[in-house]
N, C-alpha and C positions, 0 to 999 in steps of 0.2 A: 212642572212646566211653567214658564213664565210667564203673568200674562200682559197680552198685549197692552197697551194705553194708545191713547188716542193722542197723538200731538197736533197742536197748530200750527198749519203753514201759510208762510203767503208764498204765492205760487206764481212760475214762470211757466210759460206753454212760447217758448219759440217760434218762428213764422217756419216752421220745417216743414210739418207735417204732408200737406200736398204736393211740397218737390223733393219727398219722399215716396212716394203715392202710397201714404198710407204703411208703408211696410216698417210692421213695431219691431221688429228686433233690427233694421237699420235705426231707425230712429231711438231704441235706447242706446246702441252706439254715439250714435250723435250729440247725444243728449247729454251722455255720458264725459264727451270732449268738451262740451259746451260747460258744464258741471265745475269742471278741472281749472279752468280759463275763470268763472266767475270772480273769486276773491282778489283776481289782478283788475276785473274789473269796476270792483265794486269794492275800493280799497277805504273807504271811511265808514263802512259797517263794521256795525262791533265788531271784537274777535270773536265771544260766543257765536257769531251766527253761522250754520251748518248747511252743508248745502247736499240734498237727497234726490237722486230721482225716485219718484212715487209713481203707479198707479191715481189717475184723479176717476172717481164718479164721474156718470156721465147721464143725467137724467134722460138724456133721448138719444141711448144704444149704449153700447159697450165701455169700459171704460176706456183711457188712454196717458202712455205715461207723460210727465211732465216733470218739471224741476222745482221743491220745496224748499223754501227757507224755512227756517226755525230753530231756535236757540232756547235753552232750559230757561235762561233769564227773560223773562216775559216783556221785559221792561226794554231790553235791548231788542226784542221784535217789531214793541212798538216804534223804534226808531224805522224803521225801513218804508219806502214808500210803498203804497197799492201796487197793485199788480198792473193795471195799468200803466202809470211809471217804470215799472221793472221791464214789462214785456218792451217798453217804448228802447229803454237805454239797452235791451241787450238787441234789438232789433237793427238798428242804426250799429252798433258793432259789429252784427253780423252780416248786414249789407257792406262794411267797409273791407273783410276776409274774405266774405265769399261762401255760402253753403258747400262751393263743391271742395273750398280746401277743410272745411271741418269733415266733409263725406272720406276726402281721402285720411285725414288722418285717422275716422274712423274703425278705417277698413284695416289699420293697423296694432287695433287692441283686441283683447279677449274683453269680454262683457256678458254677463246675465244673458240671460231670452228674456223675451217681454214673457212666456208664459210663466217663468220662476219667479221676475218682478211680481206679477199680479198673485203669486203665491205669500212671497215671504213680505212686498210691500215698501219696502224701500231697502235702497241702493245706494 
């Protein structure tokens, strides 16, 4: 069996969550869209950088998924801004689409359950 490793990520958490109310298998759908969309957004990151929905910890409740970067090249991670910056530029694109057209196009893929995400860990 293989075992796990622990990789680094710097992490996106989208402004979804509440106008989703909360519901994790819409939101790894969405998340999932959003995922797909990154590297056209985010066109001067390396090429090694990979883009996962994860499972994030959640020191006070349960955990909740979110979208990881991370690339084997450590070096090319360090290029990437904080998460702050990331959450800032995908926010401002996603206020200019629209939540409900990434909802619909979500509504048109197959995707994980959040409870197989929180199983197997990334996506």
């Amino acid at each position: 069996m293989e075992e796990k490793t622990t990789r680094g990520y710097k992490i996106i958490e989208p402004a979804i969550y509440e106008e989703l109310n909360w519901n994790m298998d819409s939101i790894v759908s969405c998340l999932e869209i959003i995922r797909t969309k990154l590297p056209e957004l985010f066109t001067e990151f390396p090429k090694s950088i990979k883009y996962e929905i994860i499972p994030l910890g959640n020191p006070f409740g349960e955990p909740y998924p979110v979208i990881g970067l991370y690339s084997d090249n450590l070096e090319d991670l360090k290029k990437i801004p904080d998460f702050l910056d990331l959450d800032e530029e995908v926010e401002i694109w996603l206020n200019k689409i629209g939540i409900e057209t990434i909802r619909k196009e979500s509504e048109k893929i197959k995707v994980m359950s959040w409870e197989t995400l929180k199983n197997i860990n990334t996506y």
